[in-house]
C-alpha positions in Angstrom: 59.6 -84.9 0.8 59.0 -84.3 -2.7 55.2 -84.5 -1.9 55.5 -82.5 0.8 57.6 -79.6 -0.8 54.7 -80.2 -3.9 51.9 -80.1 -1.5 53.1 -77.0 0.1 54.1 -75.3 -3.3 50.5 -76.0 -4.2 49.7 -74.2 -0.9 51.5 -71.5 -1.6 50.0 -70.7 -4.8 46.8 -70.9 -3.7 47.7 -69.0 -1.3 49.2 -66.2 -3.5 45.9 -66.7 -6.0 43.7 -66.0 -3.0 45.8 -62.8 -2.1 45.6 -62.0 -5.7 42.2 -62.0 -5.6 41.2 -60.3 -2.2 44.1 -57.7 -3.8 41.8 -57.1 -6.6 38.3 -57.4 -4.9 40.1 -55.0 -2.4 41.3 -52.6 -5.0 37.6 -52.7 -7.2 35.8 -52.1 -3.0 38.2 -49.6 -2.6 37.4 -48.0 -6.5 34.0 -48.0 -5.9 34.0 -46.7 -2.6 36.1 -44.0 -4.0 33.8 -43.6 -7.2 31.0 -43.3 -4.8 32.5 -41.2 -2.0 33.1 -38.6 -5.0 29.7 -38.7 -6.3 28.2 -38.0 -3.4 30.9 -35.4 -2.7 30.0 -33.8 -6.2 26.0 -34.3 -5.7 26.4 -32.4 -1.7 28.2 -29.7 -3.8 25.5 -29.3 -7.0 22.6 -29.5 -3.9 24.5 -26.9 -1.9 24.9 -24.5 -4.9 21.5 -25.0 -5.8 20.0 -24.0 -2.4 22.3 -21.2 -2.2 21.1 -20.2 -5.7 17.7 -20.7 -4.3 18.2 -19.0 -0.9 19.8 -16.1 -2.9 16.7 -16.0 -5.3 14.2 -15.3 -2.2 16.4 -13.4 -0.6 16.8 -10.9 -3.2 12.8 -11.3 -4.2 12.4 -10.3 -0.4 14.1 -7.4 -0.9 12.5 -6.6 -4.4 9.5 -6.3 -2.8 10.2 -4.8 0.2 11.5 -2.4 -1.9 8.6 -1.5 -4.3 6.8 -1.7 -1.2 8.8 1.1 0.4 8.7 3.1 -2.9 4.4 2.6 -3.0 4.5 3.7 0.8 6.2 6.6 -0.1 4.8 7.4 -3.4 1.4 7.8 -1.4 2.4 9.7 1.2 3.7 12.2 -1.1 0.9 11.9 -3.0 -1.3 11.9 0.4 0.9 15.2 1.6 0.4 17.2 -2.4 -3.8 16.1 -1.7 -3.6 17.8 1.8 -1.9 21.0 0.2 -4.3 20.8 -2.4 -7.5 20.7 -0.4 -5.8 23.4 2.4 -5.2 25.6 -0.7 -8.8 25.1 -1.6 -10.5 26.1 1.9 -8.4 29.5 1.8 -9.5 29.6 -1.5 -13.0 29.3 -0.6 -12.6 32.3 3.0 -11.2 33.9 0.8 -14.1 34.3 -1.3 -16.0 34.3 1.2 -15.0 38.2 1.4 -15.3 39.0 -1.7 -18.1 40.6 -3.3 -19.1 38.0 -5.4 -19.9 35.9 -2.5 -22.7 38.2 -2.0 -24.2 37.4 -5.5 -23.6 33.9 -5.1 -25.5 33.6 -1.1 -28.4 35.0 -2.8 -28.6 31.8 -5.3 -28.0 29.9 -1.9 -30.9 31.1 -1.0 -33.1 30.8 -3.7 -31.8 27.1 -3.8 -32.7 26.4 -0.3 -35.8 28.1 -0.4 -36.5 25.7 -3.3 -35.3 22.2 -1.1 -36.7 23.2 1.9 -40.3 24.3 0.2 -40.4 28.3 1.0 -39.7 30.4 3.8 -36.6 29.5 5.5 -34.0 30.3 8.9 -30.9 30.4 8.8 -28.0 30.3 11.2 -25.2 32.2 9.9 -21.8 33.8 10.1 -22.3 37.5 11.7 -20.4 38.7 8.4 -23.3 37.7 6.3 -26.2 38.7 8.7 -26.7 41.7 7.2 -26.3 40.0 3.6 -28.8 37.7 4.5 -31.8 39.6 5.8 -31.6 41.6 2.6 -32.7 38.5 0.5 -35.7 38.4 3.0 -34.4 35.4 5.1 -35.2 35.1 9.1 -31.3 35.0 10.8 -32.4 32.8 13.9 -28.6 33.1 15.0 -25.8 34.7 13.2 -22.5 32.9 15.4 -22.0 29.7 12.9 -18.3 29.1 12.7 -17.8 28.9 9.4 -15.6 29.9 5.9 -19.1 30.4 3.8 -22.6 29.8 3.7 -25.5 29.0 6.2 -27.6 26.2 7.7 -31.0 26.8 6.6 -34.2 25.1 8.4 -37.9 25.0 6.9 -40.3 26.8 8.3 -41.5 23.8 10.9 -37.9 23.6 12.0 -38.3 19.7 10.3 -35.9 19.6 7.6 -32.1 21.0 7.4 -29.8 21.9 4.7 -26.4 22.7 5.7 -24.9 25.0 2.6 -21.5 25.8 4.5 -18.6 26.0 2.5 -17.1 23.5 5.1 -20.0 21.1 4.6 -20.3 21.7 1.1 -16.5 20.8 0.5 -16.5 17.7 3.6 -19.6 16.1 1.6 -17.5 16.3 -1.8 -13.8 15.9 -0.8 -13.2 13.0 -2.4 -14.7 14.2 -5.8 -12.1 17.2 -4.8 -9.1 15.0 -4.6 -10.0 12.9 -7.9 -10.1 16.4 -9.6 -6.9 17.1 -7.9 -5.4 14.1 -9.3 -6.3 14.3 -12.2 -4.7 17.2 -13.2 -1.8 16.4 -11.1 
């Protein structure tokens, strides 16, 4: 029995060695597992802040520039609005000088100018308010119901060549030198 109670001792401690040891492979799995389970907790965490750092950056770039956007877009329609005031300022400017007696002085240098383009005598088609004006500088008024502020349409004498001198054409054809003057004093 001795041998048997020394055999079975013997078994016992092995057995306890071999608990022992799946104890401490067991605990240093579990420690790892632990070790790693926390990393990864930690590295979801730093990835989640810095996509939400990053979603927050393009967000609020988004908005930025939507919002300099939105301030350009108004900036030129103001801008666009003051030009339109400008150049409406500038055609009453213009009937109104069409009525005044300077305009008189200044359709006589019209016509010597379009006499000069057009290579002598010309026609004209005119407003009925400067007719009159008109046949005094020794021009031919073919038709004297042009709508327009100022000026004429003047033809050579073969009918072959046009010059339109309206105020309306005159200030169509250099609008946008208008609205850079405009601007630049602005």
């Amino acid at each position: 029995m001795a041998a048997a109670e020394a055999l079975l001792g013997e078994v016992d401690e092995k057995r306890k060695k071999t608990i022992q040891m799946l104890e401490a492979e067991y605990s240093a799995k579990k420690d790892e597992v632990a070790k790693k389970a926390s990393e990864q907790e930690s590295y979801i965490l730093d990835s989640s802040k810095k996509e939400g750092a990053a979603a927050a950056q393009r967000e609020k770039i988004r908005i930025g520039g939507a919002a300099k956007l939105q301030s350009k877009k108004m900036m030129f329609d103001a801008t666009e609005q003051m030009l339109e005031a400008n150049v409406s300022a500038l055609k009453q400017l213009l009937a109104d000088y069409a009525n005044s007696k300077e305009y008189h002085e200044t359709l006589a240098k019209m016509v010597s100018y379009a006499n000069k383009r057009l290579g002598g005598s010309i026609s004209v088609v005119c407003r009925s308010a400067d007719a009159a004006a008109l046949k005094k500088h020794g021009v031919k008024v073919t038709s004297s119901d042009l709508n327009a502020t100022g000026g004429f349409k003047a033809t050579n004498r073969d009918g072959t060549l046009e010059l339109d001198l309206t105020f309306d054409e005159l200030l169509r054809s250099r609008e946008e030198e208008a609205r850079a003057l405009i601007l630049g004093k602005e």
